[in-house]
C-alpha positions as CSV (number, residue, x, y, z in Angstrom):
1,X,16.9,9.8,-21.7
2,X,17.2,11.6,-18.5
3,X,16.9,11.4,-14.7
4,X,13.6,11.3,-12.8
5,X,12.9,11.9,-9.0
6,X,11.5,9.4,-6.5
7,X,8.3,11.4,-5.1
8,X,5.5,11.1,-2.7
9,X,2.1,9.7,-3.6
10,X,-0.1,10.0,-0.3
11,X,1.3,7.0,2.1
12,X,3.7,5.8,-0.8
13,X,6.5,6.6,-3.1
14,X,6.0,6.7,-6.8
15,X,8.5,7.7,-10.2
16,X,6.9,9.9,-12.6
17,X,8.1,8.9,-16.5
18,X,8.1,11.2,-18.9
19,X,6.0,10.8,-21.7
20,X,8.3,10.5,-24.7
21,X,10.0,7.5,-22.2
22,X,6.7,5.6,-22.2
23,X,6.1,6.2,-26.2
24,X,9.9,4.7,-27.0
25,X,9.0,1.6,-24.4
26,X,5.5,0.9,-26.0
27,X,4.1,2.2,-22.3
28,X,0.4,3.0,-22.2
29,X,-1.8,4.3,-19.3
30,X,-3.6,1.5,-17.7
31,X,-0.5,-1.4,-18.6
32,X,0.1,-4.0,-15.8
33,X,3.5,-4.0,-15.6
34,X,6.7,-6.3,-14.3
35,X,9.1,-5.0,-11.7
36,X,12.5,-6.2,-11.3
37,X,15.7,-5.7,-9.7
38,X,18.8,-6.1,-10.8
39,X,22.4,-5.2,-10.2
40,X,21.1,-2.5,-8.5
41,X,18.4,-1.0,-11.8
42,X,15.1,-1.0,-12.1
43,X,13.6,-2.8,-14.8
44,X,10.0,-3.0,-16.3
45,X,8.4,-5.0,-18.2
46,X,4.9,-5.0,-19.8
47,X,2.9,-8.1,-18.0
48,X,2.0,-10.1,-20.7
49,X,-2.0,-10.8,-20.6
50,X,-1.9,-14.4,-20.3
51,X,0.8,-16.2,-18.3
52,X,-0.3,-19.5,-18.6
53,X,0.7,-18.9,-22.2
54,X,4.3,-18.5,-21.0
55,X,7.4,-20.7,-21.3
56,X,9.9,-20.0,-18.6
57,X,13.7,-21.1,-19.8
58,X,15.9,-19.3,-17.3
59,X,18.8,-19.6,-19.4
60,X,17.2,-17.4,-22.3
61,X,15.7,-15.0,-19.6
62,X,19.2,-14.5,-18.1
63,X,20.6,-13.8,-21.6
64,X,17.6,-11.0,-22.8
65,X,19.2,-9.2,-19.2
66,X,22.7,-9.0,-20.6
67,X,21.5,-5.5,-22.0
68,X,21.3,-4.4,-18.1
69,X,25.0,-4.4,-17.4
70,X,26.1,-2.4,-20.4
71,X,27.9,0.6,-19.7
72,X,25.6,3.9,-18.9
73,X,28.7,6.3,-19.1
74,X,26.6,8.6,-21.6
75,X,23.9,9.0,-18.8
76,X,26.1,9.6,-16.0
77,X,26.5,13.7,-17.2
């Protein structure tokens, strides 16, 4: 994929993402997304449009993460 820089955005900071990124992740301009932290990365998620709809099991949620720990050695060049 590729590194991006943390810029400057008048008082804030912002992360521009390259297009083809947003295509693979099913990104669009104008998405409400999710922002979480863990083990130290970034991770976002499209904001579903209804949350009432949603069923929380932690368990499940904690599994779909797994992902987030896997090795990144071919992006460390």
């Amino acid at each position: 994929m590729g590194a991006i820089k943390l810029t400057k955005i008048g008082n804030s900071q912002g992360l521009t993402i390259p297009k083809d990124i947003l295509e693979k992740g099913n990104f669009s301009i104008g998405d409400s997304l999710e922002v979480h932290l863990y083990n130290g990365r970034l991770i976002l998620f499209k904001k579903p449009p209804h949350h009432s709809e949603m069923k929380f099991e932690g368990k499940q949620e904690a599994e779909d993460l797994e992902w987030a720990d896997a090795d990144l050695g071919e992006w460390d060049s």
